[in-house]
RODO-2510 file (C-alpha; in nm, 4 decimals, decimal comma):
residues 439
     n   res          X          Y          Z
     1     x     1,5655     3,7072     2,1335
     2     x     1,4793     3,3004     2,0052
     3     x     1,3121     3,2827     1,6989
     4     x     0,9748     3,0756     1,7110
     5     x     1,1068     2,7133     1,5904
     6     x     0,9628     2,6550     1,2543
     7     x     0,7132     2,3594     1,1858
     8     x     0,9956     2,1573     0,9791
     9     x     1,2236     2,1663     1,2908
    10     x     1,0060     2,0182     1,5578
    11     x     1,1085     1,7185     1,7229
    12     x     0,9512     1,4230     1,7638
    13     x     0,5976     1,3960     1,8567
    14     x     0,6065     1,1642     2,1860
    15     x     0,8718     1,4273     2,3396
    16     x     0,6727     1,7264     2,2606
    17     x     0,3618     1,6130     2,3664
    18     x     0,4513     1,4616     2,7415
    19     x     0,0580     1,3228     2,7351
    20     x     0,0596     1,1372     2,4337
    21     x     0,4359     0,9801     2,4531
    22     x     0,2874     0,8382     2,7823
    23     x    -0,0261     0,6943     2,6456
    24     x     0,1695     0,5733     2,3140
    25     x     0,4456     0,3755     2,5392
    26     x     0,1659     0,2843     2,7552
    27     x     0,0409     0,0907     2,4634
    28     x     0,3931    -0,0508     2,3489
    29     x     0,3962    -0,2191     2,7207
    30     x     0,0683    -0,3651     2,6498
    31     x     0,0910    -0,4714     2,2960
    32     x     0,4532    -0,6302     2,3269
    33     x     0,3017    -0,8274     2,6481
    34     x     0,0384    -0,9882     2,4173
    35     x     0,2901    -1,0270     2,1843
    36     x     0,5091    -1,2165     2,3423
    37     x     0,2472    -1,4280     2,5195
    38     x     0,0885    -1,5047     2,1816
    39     x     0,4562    -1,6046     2,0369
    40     x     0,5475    -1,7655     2,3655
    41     x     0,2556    -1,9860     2,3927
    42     x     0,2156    -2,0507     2,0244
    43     x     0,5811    -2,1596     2,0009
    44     x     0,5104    -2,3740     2,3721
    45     x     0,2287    -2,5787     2,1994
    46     x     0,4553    -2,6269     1,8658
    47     x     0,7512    -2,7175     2,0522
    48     x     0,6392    -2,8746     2,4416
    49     x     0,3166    -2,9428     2,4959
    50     x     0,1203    -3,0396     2,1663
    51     x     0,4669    -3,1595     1,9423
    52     x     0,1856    -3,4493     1,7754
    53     x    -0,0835    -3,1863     1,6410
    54     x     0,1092    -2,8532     1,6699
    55     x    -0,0579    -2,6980     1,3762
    56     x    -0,3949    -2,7645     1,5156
    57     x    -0,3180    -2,6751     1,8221
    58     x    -0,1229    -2,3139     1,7172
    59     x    -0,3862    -2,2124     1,5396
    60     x    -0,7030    -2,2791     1,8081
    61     x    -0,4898    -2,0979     1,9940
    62     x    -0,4107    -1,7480     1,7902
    63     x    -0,8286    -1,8068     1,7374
    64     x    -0,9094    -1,7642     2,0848
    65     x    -0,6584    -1,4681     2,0875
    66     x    -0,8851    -1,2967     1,8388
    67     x    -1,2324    -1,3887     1,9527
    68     x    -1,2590    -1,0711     2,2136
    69     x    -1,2186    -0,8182     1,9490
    70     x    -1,5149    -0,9612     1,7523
    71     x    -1,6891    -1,0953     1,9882
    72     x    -1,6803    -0,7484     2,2367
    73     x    -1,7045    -0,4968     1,9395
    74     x    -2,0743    -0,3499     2,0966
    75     x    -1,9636    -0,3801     2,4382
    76     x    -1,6456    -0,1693     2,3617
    77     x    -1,8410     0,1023     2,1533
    78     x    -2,0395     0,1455     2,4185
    79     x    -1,7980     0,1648     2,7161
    80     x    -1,5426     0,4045     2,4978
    81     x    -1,8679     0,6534     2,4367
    82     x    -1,9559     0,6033     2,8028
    83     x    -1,6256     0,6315     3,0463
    84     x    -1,3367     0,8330     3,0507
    85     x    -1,0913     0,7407     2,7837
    86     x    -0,7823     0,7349     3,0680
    87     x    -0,9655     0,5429     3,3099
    88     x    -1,0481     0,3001     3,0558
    89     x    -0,6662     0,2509     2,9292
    90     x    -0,5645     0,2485     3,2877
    91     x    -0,8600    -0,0598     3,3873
    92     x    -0,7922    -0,2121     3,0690
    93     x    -0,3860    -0,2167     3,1823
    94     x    -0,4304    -0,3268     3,4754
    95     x    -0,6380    -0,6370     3,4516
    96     x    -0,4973    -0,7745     3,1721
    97     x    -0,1553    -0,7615     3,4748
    98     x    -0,3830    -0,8993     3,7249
    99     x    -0,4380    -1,2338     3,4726
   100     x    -0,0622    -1,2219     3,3438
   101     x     0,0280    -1,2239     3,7719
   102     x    -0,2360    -1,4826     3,8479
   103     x    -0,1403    -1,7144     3,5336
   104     x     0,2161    -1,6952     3,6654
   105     x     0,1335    -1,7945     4,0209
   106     x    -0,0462    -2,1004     3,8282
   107     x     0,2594    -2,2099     3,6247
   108     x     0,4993    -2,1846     3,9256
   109     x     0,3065    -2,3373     4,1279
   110     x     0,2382    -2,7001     3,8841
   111     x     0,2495    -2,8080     3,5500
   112     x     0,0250    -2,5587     3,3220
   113     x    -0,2584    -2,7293     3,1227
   114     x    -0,3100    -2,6380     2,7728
   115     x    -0,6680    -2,5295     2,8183
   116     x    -0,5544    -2,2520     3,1182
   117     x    -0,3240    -2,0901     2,8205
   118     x    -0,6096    -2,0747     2,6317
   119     x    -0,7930    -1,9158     2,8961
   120     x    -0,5334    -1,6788     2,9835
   121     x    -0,4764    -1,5649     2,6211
   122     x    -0,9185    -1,4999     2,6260
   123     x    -0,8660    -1,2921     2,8932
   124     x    -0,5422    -1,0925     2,7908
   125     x    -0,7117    -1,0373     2,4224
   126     x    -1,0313    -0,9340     2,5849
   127     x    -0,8603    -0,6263     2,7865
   128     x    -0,6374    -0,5205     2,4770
   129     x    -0,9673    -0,5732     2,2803
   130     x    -1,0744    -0,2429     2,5077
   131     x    -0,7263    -0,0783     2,4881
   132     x    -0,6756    -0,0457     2,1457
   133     x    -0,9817     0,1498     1,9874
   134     x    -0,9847     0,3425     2,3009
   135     x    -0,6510     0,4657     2,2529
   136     x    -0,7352     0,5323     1,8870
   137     x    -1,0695     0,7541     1,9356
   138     x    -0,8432     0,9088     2,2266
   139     x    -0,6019     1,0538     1,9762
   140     x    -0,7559     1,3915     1,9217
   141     x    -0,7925     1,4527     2,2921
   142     x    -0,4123     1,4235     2,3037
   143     x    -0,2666     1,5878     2,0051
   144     x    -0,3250     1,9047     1,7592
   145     x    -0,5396     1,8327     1,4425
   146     x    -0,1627     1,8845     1,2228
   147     x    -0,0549     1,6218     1,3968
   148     x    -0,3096     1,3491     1,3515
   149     x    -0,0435     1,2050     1,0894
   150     x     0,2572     1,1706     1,3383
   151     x     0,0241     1,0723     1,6092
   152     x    -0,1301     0,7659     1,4196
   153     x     0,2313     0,6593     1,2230
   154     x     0,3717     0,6534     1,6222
   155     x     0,0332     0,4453     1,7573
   156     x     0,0883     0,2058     1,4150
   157     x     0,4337     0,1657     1,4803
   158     x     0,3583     0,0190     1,8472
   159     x     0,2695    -0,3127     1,6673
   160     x     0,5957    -0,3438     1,5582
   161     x     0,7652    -0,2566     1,8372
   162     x     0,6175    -0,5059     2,0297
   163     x     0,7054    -0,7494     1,6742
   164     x     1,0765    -0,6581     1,7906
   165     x     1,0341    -0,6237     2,1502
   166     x     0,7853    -0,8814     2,3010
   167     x     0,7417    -1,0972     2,0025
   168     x     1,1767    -1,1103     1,9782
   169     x     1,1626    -1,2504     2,3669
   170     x     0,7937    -1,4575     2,3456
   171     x     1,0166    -1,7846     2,2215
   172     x     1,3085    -1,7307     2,3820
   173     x     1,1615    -1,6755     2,7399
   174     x     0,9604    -2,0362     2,6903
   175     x     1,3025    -2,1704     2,5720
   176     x     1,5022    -2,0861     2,9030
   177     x     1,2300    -2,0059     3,2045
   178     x     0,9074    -2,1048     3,0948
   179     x     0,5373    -2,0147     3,0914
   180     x     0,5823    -1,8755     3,4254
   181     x     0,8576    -1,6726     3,3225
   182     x     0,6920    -1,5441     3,0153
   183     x     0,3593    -1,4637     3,2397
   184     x     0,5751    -1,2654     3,4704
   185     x     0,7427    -1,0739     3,1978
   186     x     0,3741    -0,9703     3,0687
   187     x     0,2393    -0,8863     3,3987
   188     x     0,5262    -0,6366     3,4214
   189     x     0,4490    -0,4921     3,1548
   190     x     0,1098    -0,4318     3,2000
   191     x     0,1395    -0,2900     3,5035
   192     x     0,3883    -0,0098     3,3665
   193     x     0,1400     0,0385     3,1239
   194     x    -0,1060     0,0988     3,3387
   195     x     0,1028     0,3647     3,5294
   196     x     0,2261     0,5625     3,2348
   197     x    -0,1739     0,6275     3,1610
   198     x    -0,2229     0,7272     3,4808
   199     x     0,0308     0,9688     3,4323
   200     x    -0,1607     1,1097     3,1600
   201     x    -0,3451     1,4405     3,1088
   202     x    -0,6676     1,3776     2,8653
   203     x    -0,8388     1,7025     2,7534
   204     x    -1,2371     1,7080     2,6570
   205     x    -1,3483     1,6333     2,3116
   206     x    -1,6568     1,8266     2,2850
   207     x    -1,8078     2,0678     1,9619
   208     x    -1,5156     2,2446     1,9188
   209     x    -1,3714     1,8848     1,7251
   210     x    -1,6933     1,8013     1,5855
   211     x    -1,7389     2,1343     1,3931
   212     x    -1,3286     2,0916     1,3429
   213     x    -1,4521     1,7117     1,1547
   214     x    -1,7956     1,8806     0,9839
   215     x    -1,5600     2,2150     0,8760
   216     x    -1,3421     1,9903     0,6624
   217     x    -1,5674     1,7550     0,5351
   218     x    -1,7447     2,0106     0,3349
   219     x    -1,5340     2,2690     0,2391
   220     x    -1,1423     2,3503     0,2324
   221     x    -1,1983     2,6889     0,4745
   222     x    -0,9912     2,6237     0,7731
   223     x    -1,1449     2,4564     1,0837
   224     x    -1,4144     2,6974     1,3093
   225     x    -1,1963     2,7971     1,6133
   226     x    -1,2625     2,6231     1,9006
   227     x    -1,3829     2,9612     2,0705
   228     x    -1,6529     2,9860     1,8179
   229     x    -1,7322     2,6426     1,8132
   230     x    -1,8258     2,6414     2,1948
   231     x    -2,1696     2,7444     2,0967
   232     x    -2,2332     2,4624     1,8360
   233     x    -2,5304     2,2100     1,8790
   234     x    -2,4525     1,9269     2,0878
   235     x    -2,4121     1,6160     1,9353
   236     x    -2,6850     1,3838     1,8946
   237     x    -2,7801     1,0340     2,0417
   238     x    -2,5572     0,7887     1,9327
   239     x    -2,6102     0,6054     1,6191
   240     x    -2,6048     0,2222     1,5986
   241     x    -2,3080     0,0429     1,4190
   242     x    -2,4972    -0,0300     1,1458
   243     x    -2,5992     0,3277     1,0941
   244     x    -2,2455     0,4535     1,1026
   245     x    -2,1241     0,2130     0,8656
   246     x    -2,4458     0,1937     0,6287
   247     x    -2,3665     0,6078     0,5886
   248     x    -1,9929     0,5455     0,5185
   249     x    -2,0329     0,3456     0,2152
   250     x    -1,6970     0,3961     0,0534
   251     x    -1,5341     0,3375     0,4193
   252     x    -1,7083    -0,0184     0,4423
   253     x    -1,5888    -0,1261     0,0996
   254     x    -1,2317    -0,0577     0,2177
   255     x    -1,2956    -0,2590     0,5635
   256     x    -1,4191    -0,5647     0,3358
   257     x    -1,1584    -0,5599     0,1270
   258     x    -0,9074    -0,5299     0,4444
   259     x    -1,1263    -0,8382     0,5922
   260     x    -1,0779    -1,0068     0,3419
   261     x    -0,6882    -0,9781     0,3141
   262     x    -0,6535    -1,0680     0,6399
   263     x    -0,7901    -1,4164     0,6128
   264     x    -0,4387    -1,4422     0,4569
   265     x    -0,1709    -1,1966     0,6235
   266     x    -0,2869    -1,3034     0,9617
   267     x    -0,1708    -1,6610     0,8952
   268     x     0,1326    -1,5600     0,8766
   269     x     0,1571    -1,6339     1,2937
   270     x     0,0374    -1,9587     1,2726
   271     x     0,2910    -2,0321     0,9188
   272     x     0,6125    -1,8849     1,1360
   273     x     0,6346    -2,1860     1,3545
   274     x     0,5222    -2,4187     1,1776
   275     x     0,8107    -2,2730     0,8999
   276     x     1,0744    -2,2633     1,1902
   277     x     1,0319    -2,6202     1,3142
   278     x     0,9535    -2,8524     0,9555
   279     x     1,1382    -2,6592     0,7688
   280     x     1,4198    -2,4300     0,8946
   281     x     1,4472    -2,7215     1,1976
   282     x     1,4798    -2,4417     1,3987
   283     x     1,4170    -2,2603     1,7503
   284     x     1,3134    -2,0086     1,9812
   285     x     1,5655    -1,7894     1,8400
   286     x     1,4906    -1,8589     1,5154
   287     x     1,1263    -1,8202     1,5745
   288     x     1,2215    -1,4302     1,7543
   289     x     1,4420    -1,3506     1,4994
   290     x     1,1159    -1,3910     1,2065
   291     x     0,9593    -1,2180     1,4607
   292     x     1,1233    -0,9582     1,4575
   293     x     1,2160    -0,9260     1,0853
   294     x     0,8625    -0,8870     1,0990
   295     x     0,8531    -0,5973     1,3164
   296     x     1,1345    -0,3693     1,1771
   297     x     0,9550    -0,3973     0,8401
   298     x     0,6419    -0,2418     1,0314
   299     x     0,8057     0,0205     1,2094
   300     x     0,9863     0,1139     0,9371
   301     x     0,6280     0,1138     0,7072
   302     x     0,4380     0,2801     0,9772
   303     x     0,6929     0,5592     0,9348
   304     x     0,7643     0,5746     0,5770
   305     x     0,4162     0,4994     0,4464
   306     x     0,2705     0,8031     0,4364
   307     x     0,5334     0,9812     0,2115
   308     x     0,4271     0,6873    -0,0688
   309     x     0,2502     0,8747    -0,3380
   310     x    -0,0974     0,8329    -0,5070
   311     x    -0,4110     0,7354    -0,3749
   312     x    -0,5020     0,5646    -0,0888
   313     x    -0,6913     0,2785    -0,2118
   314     x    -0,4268     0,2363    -0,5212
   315     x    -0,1299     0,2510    -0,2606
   316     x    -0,3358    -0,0363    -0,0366
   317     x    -0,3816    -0,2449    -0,3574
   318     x    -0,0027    -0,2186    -0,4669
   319     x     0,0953    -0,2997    -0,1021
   320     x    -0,1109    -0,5919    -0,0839
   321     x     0,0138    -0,7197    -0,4527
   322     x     0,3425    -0,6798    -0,3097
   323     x     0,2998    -0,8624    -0,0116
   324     x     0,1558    -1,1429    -0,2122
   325     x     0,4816    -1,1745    -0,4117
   326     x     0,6634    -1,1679    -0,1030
   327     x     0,5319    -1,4556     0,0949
   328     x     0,5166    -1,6221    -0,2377
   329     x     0,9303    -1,6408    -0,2073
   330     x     0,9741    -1,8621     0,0718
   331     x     0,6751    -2,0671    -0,0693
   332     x     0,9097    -2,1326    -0,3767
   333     x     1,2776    -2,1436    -0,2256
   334     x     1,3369    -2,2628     0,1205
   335     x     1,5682    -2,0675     0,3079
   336     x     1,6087    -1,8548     0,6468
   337     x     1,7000    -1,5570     0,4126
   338     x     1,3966    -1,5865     0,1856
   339     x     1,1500    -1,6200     0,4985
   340     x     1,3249    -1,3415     0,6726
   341     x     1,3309    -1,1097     0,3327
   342     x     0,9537    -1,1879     0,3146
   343     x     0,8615    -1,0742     0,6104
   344     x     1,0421    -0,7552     0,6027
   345     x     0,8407    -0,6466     0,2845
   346     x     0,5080    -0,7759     0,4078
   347     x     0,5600    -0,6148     0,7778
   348     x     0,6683    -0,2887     0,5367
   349     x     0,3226    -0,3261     0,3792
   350     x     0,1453    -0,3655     0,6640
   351     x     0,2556    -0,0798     0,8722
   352     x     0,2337     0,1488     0,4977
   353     x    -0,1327     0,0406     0,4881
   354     x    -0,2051     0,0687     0,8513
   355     x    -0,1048     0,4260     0,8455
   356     x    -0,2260     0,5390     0,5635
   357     x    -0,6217     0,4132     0,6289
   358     x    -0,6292     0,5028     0,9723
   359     x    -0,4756     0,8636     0,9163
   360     x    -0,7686     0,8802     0,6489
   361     x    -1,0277     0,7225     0,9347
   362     x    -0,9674     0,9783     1,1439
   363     x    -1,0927     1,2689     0,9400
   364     x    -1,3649     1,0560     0,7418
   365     x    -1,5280     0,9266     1,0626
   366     x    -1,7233     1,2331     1,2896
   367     x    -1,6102     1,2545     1,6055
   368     x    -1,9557     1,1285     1,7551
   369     x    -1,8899     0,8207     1,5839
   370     x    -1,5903     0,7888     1,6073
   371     x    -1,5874     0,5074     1,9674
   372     x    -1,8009     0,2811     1,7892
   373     x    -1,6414     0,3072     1,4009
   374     x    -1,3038     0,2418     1,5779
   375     x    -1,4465    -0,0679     1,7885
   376     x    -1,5904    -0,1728     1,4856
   377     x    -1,3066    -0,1258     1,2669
   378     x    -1,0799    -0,3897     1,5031
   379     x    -1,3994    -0,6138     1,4978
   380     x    -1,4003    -0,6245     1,1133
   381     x    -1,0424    -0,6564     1,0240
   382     x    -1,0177    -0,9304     1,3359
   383     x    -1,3323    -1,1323     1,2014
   384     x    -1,1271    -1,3432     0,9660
   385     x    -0,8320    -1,3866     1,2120
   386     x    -1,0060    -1,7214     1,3627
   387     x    -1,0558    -1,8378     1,0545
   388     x    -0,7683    -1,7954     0,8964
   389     x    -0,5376    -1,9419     1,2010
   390     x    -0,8003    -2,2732     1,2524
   391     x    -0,7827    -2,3020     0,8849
   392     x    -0,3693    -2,2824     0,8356
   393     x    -0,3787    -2,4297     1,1358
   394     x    -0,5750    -2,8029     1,0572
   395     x    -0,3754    -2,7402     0,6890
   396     x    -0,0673    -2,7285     0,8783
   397     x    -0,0774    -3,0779     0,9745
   398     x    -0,1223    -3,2065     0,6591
   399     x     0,0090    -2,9310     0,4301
   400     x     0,3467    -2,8577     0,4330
   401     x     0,4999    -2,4876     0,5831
   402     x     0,6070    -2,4080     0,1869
   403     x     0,2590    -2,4574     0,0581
   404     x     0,0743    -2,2798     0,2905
   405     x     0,3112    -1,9492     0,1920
   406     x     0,1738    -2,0229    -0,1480
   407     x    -0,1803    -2,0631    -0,0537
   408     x    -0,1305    -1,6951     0,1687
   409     x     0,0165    -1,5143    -0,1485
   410     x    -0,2142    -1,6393    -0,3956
   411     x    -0,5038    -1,5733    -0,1433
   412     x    -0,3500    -1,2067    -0,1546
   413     x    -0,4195    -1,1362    -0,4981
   414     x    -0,7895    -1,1019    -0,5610
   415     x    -0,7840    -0,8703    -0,2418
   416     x    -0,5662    -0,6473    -0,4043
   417     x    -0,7890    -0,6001    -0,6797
   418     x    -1,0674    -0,5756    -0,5285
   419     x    -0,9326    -0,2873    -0,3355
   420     x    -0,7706    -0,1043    -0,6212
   421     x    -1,1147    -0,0992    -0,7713
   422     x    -1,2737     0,1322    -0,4817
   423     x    -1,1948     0,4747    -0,6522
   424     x    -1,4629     0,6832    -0,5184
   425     x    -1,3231     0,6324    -0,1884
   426     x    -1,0098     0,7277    -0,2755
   427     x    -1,1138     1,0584    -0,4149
   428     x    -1,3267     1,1523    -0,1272
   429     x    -1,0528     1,0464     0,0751
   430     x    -0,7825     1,2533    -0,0951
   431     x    -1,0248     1,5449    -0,0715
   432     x    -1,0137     1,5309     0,3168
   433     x    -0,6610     1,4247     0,3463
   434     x    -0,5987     1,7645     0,1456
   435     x    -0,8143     1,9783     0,3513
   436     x    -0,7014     1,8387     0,7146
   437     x    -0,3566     1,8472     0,5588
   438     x    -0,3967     2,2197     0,5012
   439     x    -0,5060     2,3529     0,8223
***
């Protein structure tokens, strides 16, 4: 006779659920492809093709990259509330191989002009733009409500994964076969992507998860079965972006506060280069290794982040302090060690903070809402990402890499206390964390 395996003992999330471990290295595939274009091309403008205003030209570039999310936040409310989640992933994979496979063709066939990387990047950013916050409202249609937690720290951690993966060969492929190369290596990837979705079994999100959401928001009773839910009301018409965020106060004081940190963190793409050629007189390996010290802090935060105690807001506040003191190191001592212990406690930060707030989106956000708060969310926190990589970018030129680390760190600082200052989110949030927590 086997004993029922007990809750502690379970193995990892992506091999018990077959559905969601396709879907989550569906999104790997995609996010290490516009990873490594992003460092590929970024490091091909430093290093080839605009070596007399790299800076400039870097950070136009990581701009465009970030335009789609902003730009395309309605559009992709609307489509995620609209079509099925796995066709969605699956369109959004595949067309984002089509432009990788077309670019290549381009590059093979004659010398690739500046503005058709730009292009290309538009186009690649404006399918993940789609992928992303689809995958994220798709969560609960692929795992159990307990598992919320391991299913958000695994879809976090794919953005360092593709730091260590995709962003690890970006440079190096441009070093040794090119743009083509590097296009072909993304199209591949996008088109396994696109088949691992397809593999995919998605079930309905209906009432039972919305009285699930409205169960725990209001009391610490466990969730209304999803037998007894079947009767529930159905939902209403969808509310407008401003609506969902005007009655989520406490949640919109956190996104500004994010927002506004990333008008510094972000820069940190458009700094690496610019670090690894004027001052590390570096490569493309140097420029994957950063990369990827980068990426293992992530992981490694995306993992360990929710075990940090205290709450939410306080943990985002220390994290962000700390990140501040990190990047503040290379700033002060030049060095390949001090850049590449930086980025392993910012990229620790990061992933700490990413799963953390999203875990605590998921069960502050209903369910209805839930397509366009996650659209929204990426739109938000990707607002300040042109900004910030224009801005570094024209400063680069005339700045040098060791002050801009400064300016990022002591940009860092007022964001941290702003966001240590949002307590009433924190205690509604700790209330829900509790009660989801519980079930």
């Amino acid at each position: 006779m086997t004993s029922p395996t007990s809750p502690g003992r379970r193995g990892p999330l992506v091999l018990r659920n077959r559905a969601f471990g396709a879907v989550w290295l569906g999104q790997v595939c995609t996010q290490a492809a516009v990873r490594m274009f992003q460092v590929g091309i970024a490091w091909w403008l430093v290093a080839y093709a605009a070596t007399g205003a790299g800076g400039l030209a870097a950070g136009l570039f990581m701009a465009v990259s970030t335009l789609p999310a902003v730009a395309l936040a309605p559009l992709v409310a609307r489509a995620i509330a609209h079509y099925a989640h796995r066709s969605l992933l699956r369109a959004a994979a595949g067309a984002a191989g089509a432009v990788a496979l077309a670019l290549a063709g381009w590059a093979c066939a004659s010398d690739l002009p500046v503005p058709a990387a730009y292009a290309a990047t538009l186009a690649l950013a404006a399918c993940q733009s789609f992928f992303d916050p689809c995958l994220t409202t798709a969560v609960p249609e692929l795992v159990a409500d307990e598992d919320i937690e391991a299913a958000t720290g695994f879809e976090l951690a794919t953005q360092s994964l593709a730091g260590l993966g995709g962003a690890l060969l970006g440079a190096l492929v441009v070093d040794r076969a090119g743009v083509a190369g590097l296009a072909v290596g993304c199209a591949a990837a996008y088109t396994l992507a696109a088949l691992l979705v397809a593999t995919a079994r998605f079930r309905a999100a209906g009432p039972a998860e919305a009285a699930a959401w409205s169960d725990s928001a209001t009391s610490a009773e466990p969730a209304v079965p999803a037998a007894s839910a079947a009767s529930a009301e159905p939902a209403g018409p969808q509310r407008t972006l401003r609506q969902i965020l005007g009655g989520l106060p406490y949640v919109r004081a956190i996104l500004l506060c994010f927002a506004a940190a990333n008008l510094f963190t972000t820069a940190v793409f458009v700094v690496m280069p610019l670090y690894t050629a004027d001052v590390l007189h570096g490569g493309g390996g140097t420029v994957s290794l950063l990369e990827a010290a980068l990426g293992v802090g992530t992981l490694v935060g995306s993992f360990t982040g929710a075990r940090v105690p205290g709450r939410p807001t306080v943990v985002g506040a220390g994290c962000l302090a700390a990140m501040a003191v990190a990047l503040a190191v290379p700033g002060l001592v030049a060095g390949r060690a001090a850049l590449l212990g930086a980025l392993l406690v910012a990229g620790w930060c990061v992933g700490a903070i990413g799963v953390r707030f999203v875990a605590l989106f998921q069960r502050l956000v209903p369910p209805a809402d839930k397509p366009a708060f996650f659209a929204v969310m990426q739109a938000v926190l990707g607002a300040t990402f042109p900004v910030a990589s224009l801005l570094f970018g024209l400063l680069g030129d005339h700045l040098s890499a060791q002050t801009l680390c400064l300016i990022q760190a002591a940009g860092l600082l007022p964001a941290a206390l702003l966001l240590g200052s949002v307590r009433d989110a924190s205690a509604v949030a700790d209330r829900l964390v509790t009660v989801g927590g519980g079930r």
